[in-house]
C-alpha positions in Angstrom: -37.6 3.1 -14.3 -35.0 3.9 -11.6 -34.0 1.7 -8.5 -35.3 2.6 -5.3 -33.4 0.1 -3.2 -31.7 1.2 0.2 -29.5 -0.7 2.3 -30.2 -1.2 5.9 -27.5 0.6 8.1 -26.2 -1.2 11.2 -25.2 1.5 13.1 -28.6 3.5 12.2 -30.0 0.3 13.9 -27.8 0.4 16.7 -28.2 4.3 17.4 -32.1 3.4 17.6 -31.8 0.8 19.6 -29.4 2.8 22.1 -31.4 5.9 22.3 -34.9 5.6 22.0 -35.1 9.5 22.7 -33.9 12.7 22.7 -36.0 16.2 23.0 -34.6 19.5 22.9 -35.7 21.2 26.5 -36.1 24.9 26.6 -33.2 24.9 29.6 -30.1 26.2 29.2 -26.2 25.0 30.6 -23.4 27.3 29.9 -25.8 29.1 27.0 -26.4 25.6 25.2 -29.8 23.9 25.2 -30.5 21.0 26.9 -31.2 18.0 25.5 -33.1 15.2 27.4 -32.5 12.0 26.6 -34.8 8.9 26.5 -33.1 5.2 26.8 -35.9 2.3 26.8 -38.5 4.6 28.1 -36.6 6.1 30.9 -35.5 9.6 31.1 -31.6 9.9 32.0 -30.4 12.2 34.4 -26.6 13.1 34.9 -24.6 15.7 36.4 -23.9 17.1 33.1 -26.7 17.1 30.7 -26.7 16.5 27.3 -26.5 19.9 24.9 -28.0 20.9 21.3 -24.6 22.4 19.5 -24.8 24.2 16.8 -27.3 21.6 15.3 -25.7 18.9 16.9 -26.2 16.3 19.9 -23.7 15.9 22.4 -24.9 13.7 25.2 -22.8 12.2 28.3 -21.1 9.0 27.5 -20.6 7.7 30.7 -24.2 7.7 31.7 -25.9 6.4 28.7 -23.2 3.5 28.4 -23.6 2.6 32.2 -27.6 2.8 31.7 -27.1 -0.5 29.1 -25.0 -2.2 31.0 -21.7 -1.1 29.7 -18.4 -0.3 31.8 -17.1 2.8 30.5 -12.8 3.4 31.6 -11.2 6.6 31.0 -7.4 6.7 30.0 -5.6 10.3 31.3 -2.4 9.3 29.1 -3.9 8.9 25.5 -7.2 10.6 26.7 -9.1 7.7 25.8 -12.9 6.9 26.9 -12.9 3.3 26.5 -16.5 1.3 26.8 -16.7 -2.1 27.4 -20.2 -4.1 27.1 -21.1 -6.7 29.3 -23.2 -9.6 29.3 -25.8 -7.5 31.6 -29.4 -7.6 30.3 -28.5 -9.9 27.3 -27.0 -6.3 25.7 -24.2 -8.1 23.6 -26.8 -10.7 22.6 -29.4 -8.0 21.7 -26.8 -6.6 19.5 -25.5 -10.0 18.1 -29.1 -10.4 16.6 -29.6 -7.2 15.4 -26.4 -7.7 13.3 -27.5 -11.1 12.4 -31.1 -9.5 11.6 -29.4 -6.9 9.2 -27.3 -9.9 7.8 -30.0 -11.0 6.4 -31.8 -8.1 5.1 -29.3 -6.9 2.7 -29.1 -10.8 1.5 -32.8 -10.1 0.7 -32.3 -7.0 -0.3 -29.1 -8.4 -2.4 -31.0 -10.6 -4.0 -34.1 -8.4 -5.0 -31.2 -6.5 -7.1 -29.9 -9.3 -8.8 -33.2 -9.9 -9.5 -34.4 -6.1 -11.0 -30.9 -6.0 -13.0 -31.6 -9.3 -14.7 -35.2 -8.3 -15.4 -33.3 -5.0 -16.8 -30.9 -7.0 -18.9 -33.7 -8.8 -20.9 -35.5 -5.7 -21.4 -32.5 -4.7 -23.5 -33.0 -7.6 -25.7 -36.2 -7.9 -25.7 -37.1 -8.9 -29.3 -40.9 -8.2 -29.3 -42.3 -6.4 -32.7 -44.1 -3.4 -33.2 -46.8 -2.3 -30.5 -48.5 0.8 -32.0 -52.5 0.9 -32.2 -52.5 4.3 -33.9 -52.9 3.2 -37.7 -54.3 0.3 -37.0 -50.9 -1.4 -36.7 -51.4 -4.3 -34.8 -48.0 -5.5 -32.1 -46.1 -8.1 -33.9 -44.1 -11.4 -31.9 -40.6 -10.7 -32.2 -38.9 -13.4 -35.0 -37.9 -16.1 -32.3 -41.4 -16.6 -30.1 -43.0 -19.4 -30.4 -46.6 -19.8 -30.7 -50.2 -21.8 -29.8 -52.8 -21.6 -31.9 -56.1 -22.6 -30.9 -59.8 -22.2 -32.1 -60.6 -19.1 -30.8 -56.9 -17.1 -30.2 -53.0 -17.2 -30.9 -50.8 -16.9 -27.7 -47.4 -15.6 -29.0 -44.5 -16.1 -26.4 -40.7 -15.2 -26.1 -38.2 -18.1 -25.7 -38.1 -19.7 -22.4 -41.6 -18.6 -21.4 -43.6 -21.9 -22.8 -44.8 -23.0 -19.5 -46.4 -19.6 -19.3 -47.6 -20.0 -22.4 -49.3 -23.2 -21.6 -50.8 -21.8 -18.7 -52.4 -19.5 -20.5 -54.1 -21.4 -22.9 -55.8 -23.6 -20.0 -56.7 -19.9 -18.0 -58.3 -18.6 -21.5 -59.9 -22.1 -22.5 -61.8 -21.6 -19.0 -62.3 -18.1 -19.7 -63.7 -18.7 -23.2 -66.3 -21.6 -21.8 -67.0 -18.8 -18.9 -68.8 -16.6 -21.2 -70.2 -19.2 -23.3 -72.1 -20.0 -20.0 -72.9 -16.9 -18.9 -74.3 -15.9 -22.2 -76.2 -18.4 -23.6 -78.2 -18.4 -26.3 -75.9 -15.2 -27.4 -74.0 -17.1 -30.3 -70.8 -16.2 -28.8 -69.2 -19.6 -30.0 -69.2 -18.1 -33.5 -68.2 -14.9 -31.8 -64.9 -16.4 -30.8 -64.1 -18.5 -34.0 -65.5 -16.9 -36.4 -65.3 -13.1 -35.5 -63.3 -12.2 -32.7 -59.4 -12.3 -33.9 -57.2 -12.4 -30.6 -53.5 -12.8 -30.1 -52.2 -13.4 -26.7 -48.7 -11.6 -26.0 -46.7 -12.8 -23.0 -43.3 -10.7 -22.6 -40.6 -11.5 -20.9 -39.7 -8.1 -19.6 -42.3 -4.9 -18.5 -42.9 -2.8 -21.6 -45.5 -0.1 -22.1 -48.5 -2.7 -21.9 -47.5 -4.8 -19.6 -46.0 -4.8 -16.1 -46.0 -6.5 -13.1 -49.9 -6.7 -12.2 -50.7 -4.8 -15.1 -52.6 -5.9 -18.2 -53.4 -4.2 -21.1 -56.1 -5.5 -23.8 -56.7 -3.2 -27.5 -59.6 -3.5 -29.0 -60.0 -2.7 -32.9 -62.5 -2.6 -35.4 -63.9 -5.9 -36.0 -62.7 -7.0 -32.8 -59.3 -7.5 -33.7 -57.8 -8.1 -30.4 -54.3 -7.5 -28.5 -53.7 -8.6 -25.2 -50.6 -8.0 -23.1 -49.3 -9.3 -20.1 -46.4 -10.4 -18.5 -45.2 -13.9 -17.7 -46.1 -14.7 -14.2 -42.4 -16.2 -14.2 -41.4 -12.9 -14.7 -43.4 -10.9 -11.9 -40.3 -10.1 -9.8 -42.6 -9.3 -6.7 -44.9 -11.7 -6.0 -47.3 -9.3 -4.3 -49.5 -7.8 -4.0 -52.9 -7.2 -5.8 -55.8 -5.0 -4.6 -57.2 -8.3 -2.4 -53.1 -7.9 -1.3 -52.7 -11.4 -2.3 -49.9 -12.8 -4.7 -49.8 -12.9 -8.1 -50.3 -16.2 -8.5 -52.2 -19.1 -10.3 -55.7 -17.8 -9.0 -54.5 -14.3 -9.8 -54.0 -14.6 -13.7 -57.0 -17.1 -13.9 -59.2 -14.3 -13.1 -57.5 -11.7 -14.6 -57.6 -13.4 -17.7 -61.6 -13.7 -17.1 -61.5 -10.0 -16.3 -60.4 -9.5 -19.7 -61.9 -12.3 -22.0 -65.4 -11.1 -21.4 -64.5 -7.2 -22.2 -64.8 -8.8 -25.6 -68.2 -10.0 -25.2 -69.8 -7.4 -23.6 -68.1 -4.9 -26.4 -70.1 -7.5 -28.8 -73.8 -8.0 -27.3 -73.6 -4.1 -26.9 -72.2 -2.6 -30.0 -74.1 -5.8 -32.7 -77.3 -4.3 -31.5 -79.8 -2.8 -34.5 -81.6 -0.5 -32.0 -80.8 1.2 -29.0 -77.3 2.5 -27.0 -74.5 0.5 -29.1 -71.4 2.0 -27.3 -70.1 0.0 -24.4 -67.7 2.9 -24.1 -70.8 5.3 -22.7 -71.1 3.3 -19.4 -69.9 4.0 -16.2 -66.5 3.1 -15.6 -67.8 1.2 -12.3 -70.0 -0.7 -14.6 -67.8 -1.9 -16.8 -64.4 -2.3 -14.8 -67.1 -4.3 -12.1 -68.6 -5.7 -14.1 -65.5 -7.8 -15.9 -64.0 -8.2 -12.8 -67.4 -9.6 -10.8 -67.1 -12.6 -13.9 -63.9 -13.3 -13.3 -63.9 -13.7 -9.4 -67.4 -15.7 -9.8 -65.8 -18.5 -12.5 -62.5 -18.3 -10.1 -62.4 -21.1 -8.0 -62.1 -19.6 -4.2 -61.8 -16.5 -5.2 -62.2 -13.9 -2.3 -62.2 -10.9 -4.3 -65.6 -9.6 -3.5 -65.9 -10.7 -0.2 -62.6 -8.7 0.4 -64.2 -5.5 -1.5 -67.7 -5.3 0.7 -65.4 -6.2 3.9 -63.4 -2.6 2.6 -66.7 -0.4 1.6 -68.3 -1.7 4.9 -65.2 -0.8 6.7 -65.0 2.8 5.2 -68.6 3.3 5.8 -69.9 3.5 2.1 -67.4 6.9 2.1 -66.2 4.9 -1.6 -69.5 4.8 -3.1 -72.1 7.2 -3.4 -76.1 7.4 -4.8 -77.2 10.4 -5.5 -80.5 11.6 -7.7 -78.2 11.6 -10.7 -75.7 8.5 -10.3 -73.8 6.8 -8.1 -70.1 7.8 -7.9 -67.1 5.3 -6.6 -63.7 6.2 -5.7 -61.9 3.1 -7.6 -63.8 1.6 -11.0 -62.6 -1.7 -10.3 -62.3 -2.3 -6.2 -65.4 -0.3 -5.8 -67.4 -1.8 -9.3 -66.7 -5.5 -8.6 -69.1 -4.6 -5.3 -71.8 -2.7 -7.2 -72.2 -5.4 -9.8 -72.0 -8.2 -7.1 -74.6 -6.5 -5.3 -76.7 -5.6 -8.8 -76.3 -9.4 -10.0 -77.2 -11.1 -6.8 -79.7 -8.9 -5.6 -82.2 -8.2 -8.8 -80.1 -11.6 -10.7 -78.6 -11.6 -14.0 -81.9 -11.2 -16.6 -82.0 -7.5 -15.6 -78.3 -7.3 -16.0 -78.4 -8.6 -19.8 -81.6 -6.3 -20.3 -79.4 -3.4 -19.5 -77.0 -5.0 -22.5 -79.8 -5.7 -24.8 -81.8 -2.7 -24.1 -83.4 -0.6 -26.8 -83.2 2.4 -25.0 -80.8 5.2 -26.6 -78.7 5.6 -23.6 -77.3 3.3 -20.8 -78.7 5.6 -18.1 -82.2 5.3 -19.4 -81.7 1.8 -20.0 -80.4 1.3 -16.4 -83.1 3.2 -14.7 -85.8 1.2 -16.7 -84.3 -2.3 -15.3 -82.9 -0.8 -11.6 -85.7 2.2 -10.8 -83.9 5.4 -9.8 -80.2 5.9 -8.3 -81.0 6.9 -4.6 -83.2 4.2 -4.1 -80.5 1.9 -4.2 -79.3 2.9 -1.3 -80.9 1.1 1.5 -81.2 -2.6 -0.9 -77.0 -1.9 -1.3 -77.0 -2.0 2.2 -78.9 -4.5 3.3 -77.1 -6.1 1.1 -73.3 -5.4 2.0 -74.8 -6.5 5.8 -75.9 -9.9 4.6 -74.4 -13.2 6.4 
């Protein structure tokens, strides 16, 4: 990870704010080129112009001080050009802020370091077990995490992090009773307690499965499940995600959704006697939407589609595409959370689940069969995206 964290130069500022200008003129004075220069918009002009030497600027003091406001002396004895700014066109004030203004900024910027080299500091001792999926090694909690148990999961947590921890429990407790409603009549309870086998990891530092905004969930035979994220206590930005909003409470609510039903979906699929058993066969749109559509629909306010078919409408569909064989997306997740929203709410969510439960031997045949073919999507998609 390296830092990439630059100060802000006052006199870089200052230069800018001085000359707003300079072009290189194809005019010559005494075999130099000229160089005009630009202050505030207005071209200055001087008896002796400025020059391009040897890859340098030289422009005339005198002039381009005067033009702010400035007195500019000249001392024959020690050959001194002394400048003195006045209070002329609130120059010295002007400059006062900008100081002030880059003050501040490297207090920011100051504090953003702190900030990364404490983060770096605890990813030295970070104590979390083995994280390896080849071999069916599952990651382990380091020896001092705590830990909640519940019904359906373990949430494992390093020390200091309980209050993340907690959190967690209530965000997968409403993701758990999310897909309990949304599949009825699917058995899922005995899914959860009975079959399913999830523990929750929530690091203190970024590791290789979780970073800031970045979640990682492994699946295993027999639905032994890992999921990885990092504390939100820990995000040391606090935006943005692809609705550039914060990483905040609403955030993880329905990112934990997001993942939570990956679980159920890998289940109604793969437990079936006849037909296509492989969630791993569909689209990536398809099943990226589709986990992300369930957890900005049982988000409270969430404006995660409504942000999506504002972007697609704005790129004019260039992000998604039918075609006589498929429809193509740029992004599986920005651009999938808008298929499936327009999918679920258009045709509703029976022919959704029949494309689950279907006995065909593929998902495309079992798609087709529900939605009809690819290209005639088009024009309901769009009707739809121009609803009110």
């Amino acid at each position: 990870m390296s830092k990439m964290m630059k100060r802000v130069s006052l006199l870089t500022f200052l230069l800018f704010f001085i000359v707003s200008g300079v072009v290189i003129a194809n005019n010559k004075y005494k075999g130099f080129n000229i160089v005009n220069v630009i202050v505030n918009g207005v071209t200055i002009k001087s008896d002796v112009p400025g020059i391009n030497l040897d890859g340098r600027t030289l422009v005339p003091l005198r002039v381009i001080s005067e033009s702010l406001g400035a007195e500019v002396n000249w001392d024959d004895k020690s050959s001194t050009a002394k400048v003195v700014l006045s209070d002329q066109d609130g120059v010295r004030k002007k400059l006062t802020e900008a100081n002030a203004k880059v003050h501040e900024l490297n207090e920011k910027l100051s504090n953003s370091e702190k900030k990364f080299t404490e983060l770096m500091a605890d990813f030295a001792k970070n104590d979390l077990g083995k994280i390896e999926q080849e071999g069916n090694e599952r990651s382990q909690p380091g020896p001092t995490w705590g830990s909640i148990k519940r019904d359906y999961y373990i949430i494992h947590y390093p020390q200091g992090y309980e209050k993340d921890a907690q959190k967690m429990r209530t965000n997968l407790d409403t993701a758990i009773a999310a897909t309990l409603k949304e599949y009825q009549g699917f058995n899922l309870d005995n899914f959860f307690k009975n079959i399913a086998d999830i523990n929750v990891f929530i690091s203190q530092t970024a590791n290789r499965w979780a970073s800031t905004g970045t979640w990682t969930i492994l699946v295993w035979g027999n639905y032994h499940t890992d999921l990885h994220l990092l504390a939100q206590s820990a995000h040391a930005f606090p935006c943005c995600t692809n609705t550039g909003e914060e990483f905040n409470d609403s955030y993880f609510l329905k990112t934990t959704i997001h993942e939570t039903f990956t679980l159920p979906h890998m289940y109604i699929v793969g437990s079936k006697k006849e037909g296509w058993n492989n969630v791993h066969s569909v689209p990536g749109w398809w099943g990226q939407g589709a986990d992300d559509y369930f957890g900005h629909k049982y988000t409270p306010n969430s404006k995660a589609l409504s942000f999506h078919k504002n972007r697609v409408i704005k790129d004019n569909l260039k992000t998604i595409h039918f075609s006589t064989t498929g429809i193509t997306v740029a992004n599986d997740y920005e651009d999938g959370i808008v298929l499936i929203g327009f999918l679920y709410e258009t045709y509703g969510k029976e022919k959704f689940q029949k494309v689950l439960t279907s006995k065909e031997k593929t998902f495309e045949a079992a798609f087709l069969k529900e939605y009809g073919s690819y290209e005639n999507l088009q024009k309901p998609f769009e009707a739809w995206l121009n609803k009110k």
